[in-house]
VEXDREN-2710 file (C-alpha; in Angstrom, 1 decimal):
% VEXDREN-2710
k/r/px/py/pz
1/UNK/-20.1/-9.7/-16.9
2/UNK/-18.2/-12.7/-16.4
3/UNK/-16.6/-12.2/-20.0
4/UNK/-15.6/-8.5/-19.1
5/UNK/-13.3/-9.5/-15.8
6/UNK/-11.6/-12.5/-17.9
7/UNK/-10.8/-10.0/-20.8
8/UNK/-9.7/-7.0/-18.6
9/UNK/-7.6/-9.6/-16.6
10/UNK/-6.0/-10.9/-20.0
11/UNK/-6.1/-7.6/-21.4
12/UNK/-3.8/-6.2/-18.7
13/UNK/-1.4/-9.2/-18.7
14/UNK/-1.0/-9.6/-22.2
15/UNK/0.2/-5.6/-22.7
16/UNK/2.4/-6.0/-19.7
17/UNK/3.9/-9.1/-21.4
18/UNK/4.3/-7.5/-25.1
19/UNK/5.6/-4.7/-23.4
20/UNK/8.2/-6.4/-21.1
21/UNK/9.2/-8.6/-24.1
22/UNK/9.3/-5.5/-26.6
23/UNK/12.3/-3.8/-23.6
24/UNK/13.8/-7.2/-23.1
25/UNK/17.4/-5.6/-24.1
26/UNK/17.0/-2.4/-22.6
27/UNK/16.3/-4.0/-19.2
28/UNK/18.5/-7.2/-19.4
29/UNK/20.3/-6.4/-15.4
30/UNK/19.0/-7.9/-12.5
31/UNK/19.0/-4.1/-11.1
32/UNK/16.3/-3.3/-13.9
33/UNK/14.8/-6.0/-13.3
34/UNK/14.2/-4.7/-9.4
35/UNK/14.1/-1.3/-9.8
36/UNK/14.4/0.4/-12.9
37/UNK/16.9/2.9/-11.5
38/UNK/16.9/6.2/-13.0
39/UNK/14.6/5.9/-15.8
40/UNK/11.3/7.4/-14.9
41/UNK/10.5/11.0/-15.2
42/UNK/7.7/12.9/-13.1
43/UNK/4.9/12.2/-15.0
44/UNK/5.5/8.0/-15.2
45/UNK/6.7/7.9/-11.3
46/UNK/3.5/9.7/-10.4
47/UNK/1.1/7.9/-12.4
48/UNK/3.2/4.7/-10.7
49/UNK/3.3/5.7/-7.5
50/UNK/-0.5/7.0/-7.7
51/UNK/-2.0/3.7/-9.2
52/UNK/0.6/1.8/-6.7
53/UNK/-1.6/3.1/-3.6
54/UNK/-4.5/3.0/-5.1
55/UNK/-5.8/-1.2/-4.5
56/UNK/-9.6/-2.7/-4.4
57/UNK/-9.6/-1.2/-0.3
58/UNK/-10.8/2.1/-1.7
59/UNK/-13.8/0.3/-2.8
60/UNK/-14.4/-0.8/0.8
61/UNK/-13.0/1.2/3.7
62/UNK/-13.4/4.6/2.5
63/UNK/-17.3/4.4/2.0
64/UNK/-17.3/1.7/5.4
65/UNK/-15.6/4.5/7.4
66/UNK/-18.3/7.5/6.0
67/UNK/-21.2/5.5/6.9
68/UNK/-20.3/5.9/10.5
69/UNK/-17.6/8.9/11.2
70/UNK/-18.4/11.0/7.9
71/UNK/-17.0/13.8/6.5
72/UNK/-14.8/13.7/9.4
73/UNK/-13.9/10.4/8.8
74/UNK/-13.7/10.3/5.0
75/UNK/-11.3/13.7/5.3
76/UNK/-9.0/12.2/7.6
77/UNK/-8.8/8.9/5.4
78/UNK/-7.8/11.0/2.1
79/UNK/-5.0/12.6/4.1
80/UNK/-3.7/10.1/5.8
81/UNK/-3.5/8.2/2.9
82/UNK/-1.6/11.6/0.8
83/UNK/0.7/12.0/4.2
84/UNK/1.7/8.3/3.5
85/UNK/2.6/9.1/-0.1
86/UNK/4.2/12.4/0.1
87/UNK/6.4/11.8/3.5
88/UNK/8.4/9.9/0.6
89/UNK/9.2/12.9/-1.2
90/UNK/11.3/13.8/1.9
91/UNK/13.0/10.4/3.2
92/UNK/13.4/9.5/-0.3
93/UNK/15.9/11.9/-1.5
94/UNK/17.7/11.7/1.6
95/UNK/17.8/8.0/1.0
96/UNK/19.1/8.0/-2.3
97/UNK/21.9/10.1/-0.5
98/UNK/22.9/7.6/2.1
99/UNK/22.5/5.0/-0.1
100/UNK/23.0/5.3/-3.8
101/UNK/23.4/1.8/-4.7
102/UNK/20.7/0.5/-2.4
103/UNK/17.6/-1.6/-3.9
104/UNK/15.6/-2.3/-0.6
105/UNK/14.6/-0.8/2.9
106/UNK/15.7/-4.1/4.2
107/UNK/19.2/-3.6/2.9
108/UNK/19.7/-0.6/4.2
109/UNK/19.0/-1.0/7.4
110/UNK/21.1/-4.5/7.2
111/UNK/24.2/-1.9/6.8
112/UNK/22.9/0.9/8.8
113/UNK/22.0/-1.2/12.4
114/UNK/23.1/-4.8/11.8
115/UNK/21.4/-7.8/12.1
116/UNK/18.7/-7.3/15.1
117/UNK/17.2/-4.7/13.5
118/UNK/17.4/-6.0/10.2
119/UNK/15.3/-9.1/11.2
120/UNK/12.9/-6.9/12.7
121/UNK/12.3/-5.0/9.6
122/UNK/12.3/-7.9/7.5
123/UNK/9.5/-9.4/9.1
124/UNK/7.6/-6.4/9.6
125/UNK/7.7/-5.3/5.7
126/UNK/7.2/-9.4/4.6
127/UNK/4.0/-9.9/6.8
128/UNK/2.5/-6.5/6.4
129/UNK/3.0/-6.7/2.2
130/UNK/1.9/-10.3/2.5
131/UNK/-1.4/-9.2/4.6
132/UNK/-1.9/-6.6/2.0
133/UNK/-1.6/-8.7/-1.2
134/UNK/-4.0/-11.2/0.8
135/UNK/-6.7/-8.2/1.9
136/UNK/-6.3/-7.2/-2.1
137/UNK/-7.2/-10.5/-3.0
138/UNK/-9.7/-11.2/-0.7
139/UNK/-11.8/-7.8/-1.2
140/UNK/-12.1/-8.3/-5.3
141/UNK/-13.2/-11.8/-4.6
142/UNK/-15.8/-11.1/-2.6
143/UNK/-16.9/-8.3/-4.8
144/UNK/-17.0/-10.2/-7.6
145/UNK/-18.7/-12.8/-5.9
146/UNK/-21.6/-10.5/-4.6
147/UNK/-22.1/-8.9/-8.3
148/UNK/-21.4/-11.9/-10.5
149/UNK/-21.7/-15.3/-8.1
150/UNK/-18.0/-15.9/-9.3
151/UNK/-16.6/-18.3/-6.4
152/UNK/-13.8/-17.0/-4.5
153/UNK/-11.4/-19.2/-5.6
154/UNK/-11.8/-18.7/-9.3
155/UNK/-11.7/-14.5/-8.8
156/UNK/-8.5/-14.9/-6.3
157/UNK/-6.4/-17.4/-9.2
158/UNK/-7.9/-15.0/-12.2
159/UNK/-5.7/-11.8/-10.7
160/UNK/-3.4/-13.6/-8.7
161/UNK/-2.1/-15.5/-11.5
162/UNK/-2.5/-12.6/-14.1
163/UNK/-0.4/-10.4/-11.9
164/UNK/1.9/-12.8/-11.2
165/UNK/3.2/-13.9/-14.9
166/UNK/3.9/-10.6/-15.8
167/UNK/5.2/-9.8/-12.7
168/UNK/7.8/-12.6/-12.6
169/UNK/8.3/-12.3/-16.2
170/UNK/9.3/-8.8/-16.4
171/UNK/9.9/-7.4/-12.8
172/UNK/9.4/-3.7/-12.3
173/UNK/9.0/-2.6/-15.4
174/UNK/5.8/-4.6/-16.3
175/UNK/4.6/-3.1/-12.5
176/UNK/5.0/0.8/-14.0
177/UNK/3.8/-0.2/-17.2
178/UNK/0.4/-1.2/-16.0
179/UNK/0.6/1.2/-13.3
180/UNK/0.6/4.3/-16.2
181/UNK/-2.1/2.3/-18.1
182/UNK/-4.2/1.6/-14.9
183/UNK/-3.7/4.7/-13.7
184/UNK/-5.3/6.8/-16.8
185/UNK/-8.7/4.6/-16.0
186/UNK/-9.1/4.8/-12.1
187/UNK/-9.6/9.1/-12.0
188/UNK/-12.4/8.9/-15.0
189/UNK/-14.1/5.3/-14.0
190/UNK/-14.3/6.5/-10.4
191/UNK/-15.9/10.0/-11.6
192/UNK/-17.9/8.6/-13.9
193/UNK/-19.6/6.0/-11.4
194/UNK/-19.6/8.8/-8.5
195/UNK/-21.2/11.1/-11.6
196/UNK/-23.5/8.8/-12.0
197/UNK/-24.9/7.8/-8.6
198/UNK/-25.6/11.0/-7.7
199/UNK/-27.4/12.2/-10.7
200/UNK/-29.6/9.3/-10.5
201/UNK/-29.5/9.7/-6.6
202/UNK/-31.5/13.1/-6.6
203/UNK/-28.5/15.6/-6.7
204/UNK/-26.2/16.7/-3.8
205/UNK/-29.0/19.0/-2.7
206/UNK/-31.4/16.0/-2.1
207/UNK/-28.4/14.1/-0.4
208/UNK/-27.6/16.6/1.9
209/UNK/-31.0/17.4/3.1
210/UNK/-31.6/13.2/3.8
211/UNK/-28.2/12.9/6.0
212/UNK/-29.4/16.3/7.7
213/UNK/-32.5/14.5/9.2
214/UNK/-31.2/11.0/9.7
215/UNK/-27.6/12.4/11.3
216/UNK/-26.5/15.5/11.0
217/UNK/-23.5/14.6/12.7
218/UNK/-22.2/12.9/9.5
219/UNK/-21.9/16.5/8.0
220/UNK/-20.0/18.0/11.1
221/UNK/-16.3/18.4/10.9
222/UNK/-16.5/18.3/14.6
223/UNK/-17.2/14.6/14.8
224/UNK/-15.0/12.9/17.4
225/UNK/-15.6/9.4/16.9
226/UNK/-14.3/10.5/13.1
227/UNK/-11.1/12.7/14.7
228/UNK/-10.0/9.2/16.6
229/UNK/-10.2/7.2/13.7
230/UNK/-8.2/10.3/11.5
231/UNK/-5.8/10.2/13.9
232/UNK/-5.5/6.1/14.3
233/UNK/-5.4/6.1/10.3
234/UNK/-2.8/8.7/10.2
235/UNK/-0.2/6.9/12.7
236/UNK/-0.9/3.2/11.1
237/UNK/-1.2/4.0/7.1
238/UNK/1.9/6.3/7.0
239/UNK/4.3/4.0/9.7
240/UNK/3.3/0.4/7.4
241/UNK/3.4/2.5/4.4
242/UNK/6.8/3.4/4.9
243/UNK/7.8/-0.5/5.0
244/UNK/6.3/-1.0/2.0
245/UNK/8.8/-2.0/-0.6
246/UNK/7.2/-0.8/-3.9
247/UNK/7.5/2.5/-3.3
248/UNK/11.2/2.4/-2.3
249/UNK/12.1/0.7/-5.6
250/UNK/10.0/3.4/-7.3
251/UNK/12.2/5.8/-5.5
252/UNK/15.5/4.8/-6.5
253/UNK/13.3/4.5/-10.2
254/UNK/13.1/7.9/-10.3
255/UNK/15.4/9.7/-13.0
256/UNK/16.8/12.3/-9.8
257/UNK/15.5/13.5/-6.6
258/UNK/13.9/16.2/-8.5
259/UNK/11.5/13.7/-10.1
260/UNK/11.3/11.9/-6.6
261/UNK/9.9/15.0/-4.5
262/UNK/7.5/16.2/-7.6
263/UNK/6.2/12.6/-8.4
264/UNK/5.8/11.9/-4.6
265/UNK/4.4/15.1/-4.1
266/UNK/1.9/15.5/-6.7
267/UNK/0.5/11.9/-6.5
268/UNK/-0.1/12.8/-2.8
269/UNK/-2.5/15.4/-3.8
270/UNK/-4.4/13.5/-6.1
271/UNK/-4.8/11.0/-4.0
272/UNK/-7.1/13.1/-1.6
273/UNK/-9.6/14.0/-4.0
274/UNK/-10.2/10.0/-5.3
275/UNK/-10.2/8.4/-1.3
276/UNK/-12.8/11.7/-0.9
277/UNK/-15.0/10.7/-3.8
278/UNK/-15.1/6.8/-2.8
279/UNK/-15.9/7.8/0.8
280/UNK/-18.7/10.2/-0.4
281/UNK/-20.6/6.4/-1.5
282/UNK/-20.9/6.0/2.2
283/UNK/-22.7/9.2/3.1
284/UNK/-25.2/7.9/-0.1
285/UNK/-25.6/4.4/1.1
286/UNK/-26.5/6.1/4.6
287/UNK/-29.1/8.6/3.2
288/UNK/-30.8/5.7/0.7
289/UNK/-31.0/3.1/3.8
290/UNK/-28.2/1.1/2.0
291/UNK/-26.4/-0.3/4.8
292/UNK/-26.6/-3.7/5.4
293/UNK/-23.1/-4.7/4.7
294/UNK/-21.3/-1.0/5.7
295/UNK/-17.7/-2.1/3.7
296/UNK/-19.8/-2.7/0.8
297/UNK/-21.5/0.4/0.8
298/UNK/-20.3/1.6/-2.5
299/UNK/-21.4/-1.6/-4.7
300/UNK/-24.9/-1.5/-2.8
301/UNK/-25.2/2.0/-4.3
302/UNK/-24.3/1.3/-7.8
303/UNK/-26.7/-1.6/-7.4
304/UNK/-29.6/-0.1/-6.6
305/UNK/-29.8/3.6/-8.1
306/UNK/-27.8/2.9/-11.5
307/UNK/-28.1/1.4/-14.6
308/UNK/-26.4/-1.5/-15.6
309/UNK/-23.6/-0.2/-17.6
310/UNK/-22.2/1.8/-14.3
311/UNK/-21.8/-1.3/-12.5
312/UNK/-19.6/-2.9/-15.7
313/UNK/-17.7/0.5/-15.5
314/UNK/-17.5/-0.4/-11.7
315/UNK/-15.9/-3.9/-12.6
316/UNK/-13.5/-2.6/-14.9
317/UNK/-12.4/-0.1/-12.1
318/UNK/-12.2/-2.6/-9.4
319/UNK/-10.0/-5.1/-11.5
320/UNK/-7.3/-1.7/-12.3
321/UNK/-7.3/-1.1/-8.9
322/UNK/-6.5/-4.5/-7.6
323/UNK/-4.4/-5.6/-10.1
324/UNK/-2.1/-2.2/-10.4
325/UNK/-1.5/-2.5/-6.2
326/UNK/-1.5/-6.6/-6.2
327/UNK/1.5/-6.1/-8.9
328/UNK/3.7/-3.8/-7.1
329/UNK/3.4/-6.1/-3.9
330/UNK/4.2/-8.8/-6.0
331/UNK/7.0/-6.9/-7.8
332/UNK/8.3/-5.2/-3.9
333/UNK/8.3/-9.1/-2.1
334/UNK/10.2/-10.3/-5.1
335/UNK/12.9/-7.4/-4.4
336/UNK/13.5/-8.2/-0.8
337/UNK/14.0/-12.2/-1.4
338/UNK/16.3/-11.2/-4.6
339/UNK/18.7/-8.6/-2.5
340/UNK/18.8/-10.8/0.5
341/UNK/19.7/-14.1/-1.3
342/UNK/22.6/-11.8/-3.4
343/UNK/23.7/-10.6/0.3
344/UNK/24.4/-13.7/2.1
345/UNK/24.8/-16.2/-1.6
346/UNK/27.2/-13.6/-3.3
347/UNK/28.3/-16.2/-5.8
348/UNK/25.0/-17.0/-7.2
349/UNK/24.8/-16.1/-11.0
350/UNK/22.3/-13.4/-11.9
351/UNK/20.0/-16.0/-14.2
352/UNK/20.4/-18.4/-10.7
353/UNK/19.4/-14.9/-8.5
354/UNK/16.0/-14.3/-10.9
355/UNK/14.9/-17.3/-10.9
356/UNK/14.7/-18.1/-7.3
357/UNK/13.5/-14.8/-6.7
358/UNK/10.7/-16.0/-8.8
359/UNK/10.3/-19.4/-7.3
360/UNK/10.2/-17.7/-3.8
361/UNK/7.4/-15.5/-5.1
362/UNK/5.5/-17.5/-6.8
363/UNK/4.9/-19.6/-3.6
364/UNK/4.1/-16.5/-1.0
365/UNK/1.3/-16.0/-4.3
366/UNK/0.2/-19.3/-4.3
367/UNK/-0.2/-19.0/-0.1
368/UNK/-1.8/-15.8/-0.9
369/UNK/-4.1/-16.7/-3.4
370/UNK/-5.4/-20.0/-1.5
371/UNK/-5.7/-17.8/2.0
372/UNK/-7.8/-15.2/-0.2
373/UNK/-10.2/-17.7/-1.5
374/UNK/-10.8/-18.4/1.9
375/UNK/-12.8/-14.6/2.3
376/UNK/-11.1/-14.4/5.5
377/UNK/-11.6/-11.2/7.5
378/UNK/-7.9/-9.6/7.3
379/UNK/-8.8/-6.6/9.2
380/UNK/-7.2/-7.6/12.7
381/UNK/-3.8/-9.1/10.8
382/UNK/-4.0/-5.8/9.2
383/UNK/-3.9/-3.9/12.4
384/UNK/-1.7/-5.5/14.0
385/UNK/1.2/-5.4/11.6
386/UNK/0.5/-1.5/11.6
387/UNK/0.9/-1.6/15.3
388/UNK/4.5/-2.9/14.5
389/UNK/5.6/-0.6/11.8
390/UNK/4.2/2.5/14.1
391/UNK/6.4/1.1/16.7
392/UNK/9.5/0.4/14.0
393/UNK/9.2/3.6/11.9
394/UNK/10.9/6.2/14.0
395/UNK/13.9/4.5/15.1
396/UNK/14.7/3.1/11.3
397/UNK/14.9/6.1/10.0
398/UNK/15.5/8.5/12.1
399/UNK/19.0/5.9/11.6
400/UNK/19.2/8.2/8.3
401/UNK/19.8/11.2/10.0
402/UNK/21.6/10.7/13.2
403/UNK/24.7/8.9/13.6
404/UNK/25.0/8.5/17.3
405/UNK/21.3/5.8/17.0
406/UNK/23.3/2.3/17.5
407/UNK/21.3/-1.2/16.2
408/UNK/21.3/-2.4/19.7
409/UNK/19.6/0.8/20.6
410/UNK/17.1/0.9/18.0
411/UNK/16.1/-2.9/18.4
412/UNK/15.4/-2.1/21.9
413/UNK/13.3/0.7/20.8
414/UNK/11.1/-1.1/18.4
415/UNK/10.6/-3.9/21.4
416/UNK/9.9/-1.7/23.6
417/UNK/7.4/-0.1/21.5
418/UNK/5.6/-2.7/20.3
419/UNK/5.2/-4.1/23.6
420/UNK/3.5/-0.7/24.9
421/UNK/1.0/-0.7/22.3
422/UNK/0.1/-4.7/22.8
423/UNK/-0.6/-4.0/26.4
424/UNK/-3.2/-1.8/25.2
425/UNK/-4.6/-3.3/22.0
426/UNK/-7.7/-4.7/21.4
427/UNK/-8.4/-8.4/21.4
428/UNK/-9.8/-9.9/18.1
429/UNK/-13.4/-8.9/19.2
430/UNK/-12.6/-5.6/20.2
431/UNK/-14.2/-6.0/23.6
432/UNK/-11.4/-4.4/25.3
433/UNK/-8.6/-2.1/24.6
434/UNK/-8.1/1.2/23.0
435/UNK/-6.6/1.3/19.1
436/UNK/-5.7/4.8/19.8
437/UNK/-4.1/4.6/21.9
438/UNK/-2.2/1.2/21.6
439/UNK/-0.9/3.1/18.1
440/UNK/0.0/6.6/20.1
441/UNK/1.8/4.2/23.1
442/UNK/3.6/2.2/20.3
443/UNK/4.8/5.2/18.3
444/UNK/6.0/7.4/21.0
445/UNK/7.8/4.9/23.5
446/UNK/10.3/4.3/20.4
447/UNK/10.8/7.9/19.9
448/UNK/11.9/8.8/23.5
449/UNK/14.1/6.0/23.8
450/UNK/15.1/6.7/20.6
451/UNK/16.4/10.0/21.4
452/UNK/17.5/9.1/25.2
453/UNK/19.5/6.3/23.7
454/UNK/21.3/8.1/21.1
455/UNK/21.7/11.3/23.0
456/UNK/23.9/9.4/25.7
457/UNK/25.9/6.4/22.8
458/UNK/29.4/6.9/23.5
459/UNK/29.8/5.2/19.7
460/UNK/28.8/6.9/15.8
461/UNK/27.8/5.3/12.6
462/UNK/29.8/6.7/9.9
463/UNK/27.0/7.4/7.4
464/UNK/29.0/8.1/4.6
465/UNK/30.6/4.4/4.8
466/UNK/26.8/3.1/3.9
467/UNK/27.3/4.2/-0.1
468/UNK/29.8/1.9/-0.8
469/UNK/28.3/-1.0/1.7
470/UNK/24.8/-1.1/0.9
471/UNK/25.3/-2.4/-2.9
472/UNK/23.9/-5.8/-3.1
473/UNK/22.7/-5.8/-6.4
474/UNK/25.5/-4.6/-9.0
475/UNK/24.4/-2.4/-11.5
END
């Protein structure tokens, strides 16, 4: 076992790097090397942008969240997840309108609200990807550890560094490569283990009838403790998701805006099927008296009712996952240092620009990778950089659509917002507080003011001027 994650590790890297080095001239910009503009069609962007979502978490949270809310839960995970996804093939177009040139959400709103809101947003997106690449890490390492014994340490610097050289070598373009490559695994590895499992489980008919008489609630639609959690997941995963830099560099990677609605579109769909599958291993682990870690519910499954070569299968599935989200992280941090030192160093030569963009990122990764070694829980960090973005993600861009929303407005907004939901969040324990409702109070305090504040500005934004100003990065 310990042979199969080095060579699917190496195998990964070492195609990314033959590719990168095999498009070296056709990619020689800095702009390729960030985004890739206009070259994918539908099929690539959604294969990206599917295997981009897709990290080690559906592994974990999915199954976690069915062992306790069930269907109800599990549903409202998948779409919550597919909202995130396919809100883009909406803002993204309109995006690419504003903004032609653009290469970051960061730069954008840099042009569109000034500084105030651009330090807000460039905090929120850093921390939040930064959490995630961490969580990423921290989740394969302790998976690996559990199946294999490999220390944490060892599992976290394996992917970490992996991702990282081909990453850094070849920017986005080794981050879709993988992506289509990864992406062609995760559907039939997933359906073969879920296959699998329930074959050797007894059958759905024998699953059903066990969750019937331990809790037949699991099986209702009409679970309420599932319905808050839907609703909490919906508000969080689609506000931080929408800060998330890879997908806007996949966005302006798109051919046209065609490609970006279908691409967005369709990966949104398939997305709910996969997050329903991997949540299903919850409602098993429940039936089979699996539960004694609940976010491993999945691996306890495979581990106890399959043969041997399901749980290698597992392994291969888990290191595609990790490494095809860890790499567009990797890929989107590197694109927000790169634009920002271009903005305010606009005499630094584009070999200068790439490599400290890789010198910045390599040391968030090397922070990343010592933090994930750690197995620290990531869950509340998580959270609250969600709380955040939910309270950032109306006034940002609803900045693309109305002219009259001022940066001084929308700062005050986002402030506002996120101190409404800290009032109410929970503490680290989660003795007190409501998460509910800290999200629902951070979310829609921004969006009244929001529209109070612009309704009554006296001054415009001319949104046509932002074409020409938000062009960092030349082409």
């Amino acid at each position: 076992m310990a042979n199969l994650i080095v060579l699917t590790v190496t195998g990964f890297t070492f195609l990314a790097v033959i590719y990168v080095y095999l498009t070296r001239q056709r990619y020689s910009t800095i702009d390729a090397f960030l985004t890739a503009r206009g070259t994918m069609g539908t099929w690539l962007s959604t294969a990206t942008v599917f295997a981009s979502i897709m990290g080690a978490w559906i592994l974990f949270t999915p199954a976690e969240a069915g062992t306790w809310g069930g269907i109800t839960a599990i549903t409202g995970y998948a779409v919550a997840q597919a909202v995130a996804i396919m809100i883009y093939a909406k803002l993204g177009p309109r995006m690419r309108r504003i903004a032609p040139h653009g290469s970051t959400l960061v730069e954008f709103v840099y042009y569109r609200f000034g500084r105030p809101m651009y330090a807000i947003t460039l905090v929120v997106g850093i921390f939040y990807m930064a959490v995630f690449l961490c969580a990423e890490l921290t989740g394969i390492a302790l998976a690996i550890k559990t199946v294999v014994g490999f220390p944490l340490w060892v599992t976290a610097l394996l992917v970490g560094s992996g991702t990282l050289i081909y990453t850094a070598y070849g920017g986005i373009r080794g981050s879709i490569f993988t992506d289509a490559v990864q992406a062609i695994i995760i559907i039939p590895a997933l359906l073969l283990v879920f296959t699998v499992a329930v074959l050797t489980s007894g059958g759905l008919g024998t699953l059903f009838s066990s969750l019937r008489e331990i809790d037949p609630s699991l099986l209702s639609m009409g679970h309420r403790g599932g319905w808050n959690f839907a609703l909490t997941l919906l508000i969080a995963i689609v506000s931080a998701n929408l800060f998330h830099q890879g997908f806007w560099s996949r966005v302006y990677a798109c051919k046209d805006v065609s490609v970006v609605r279908k691409s967005f579109l369709y990966a949104g769909v398939v997305i709910v099927p996969v997050v329903f599958l991997a949540g299903t291993f919850g409602l098993m682990a429940v039936s089979r008296d699996l539960l004694d870690t609940p976010s491993a519910a999945l691996f306890e499954v495979v581990l106890s009712v399959t043969p041997l070569w399901v749980l290698l299968v597992l392994l291969v599935l888990a290191l595609a996952l990790v490494m095809s989200s860890t790499d567009t992280l990797i890929n989107a941090i590197a694109a927000v240092f790169t634009v920002d030192i271009a903005r305010f160093f606009p005499a630094v030569s584009t070999h200068l620009l790439r490599t400290w963009s890789r010198i910045l990122t390599a040391i968030l990764c090397v922070a990343v990778i010592g933090a994930a070694s750690q197995g620290y829980s990531v869950l509340y960090l998580f959270l609250l950089a969600d709380l955040v973005c939910a309270a950032a993600v109306f006034p940002t861009f609803y900045g693309l659509y109305s002219p009259r929303l001022t940066g001084q407005s929308a700062a005050l907004a986002v402030l506002s917002g996120i101190a409404a939901g800290a009032l109410i969040f929970p503490d680290p324990a989660f003795t007190r507080g409501d998460l509910l409702s800290s999200f629902l109070a951070a979310l829609l305090v921004p969006v009244i003011l929001s529209l109070i504040l612009a309704q009554f500005s006296r001054s415009t934004v001319d949104l046509g001027s932002l074409a020409e100003k938000a062009y960092d990065i030349k082409m």
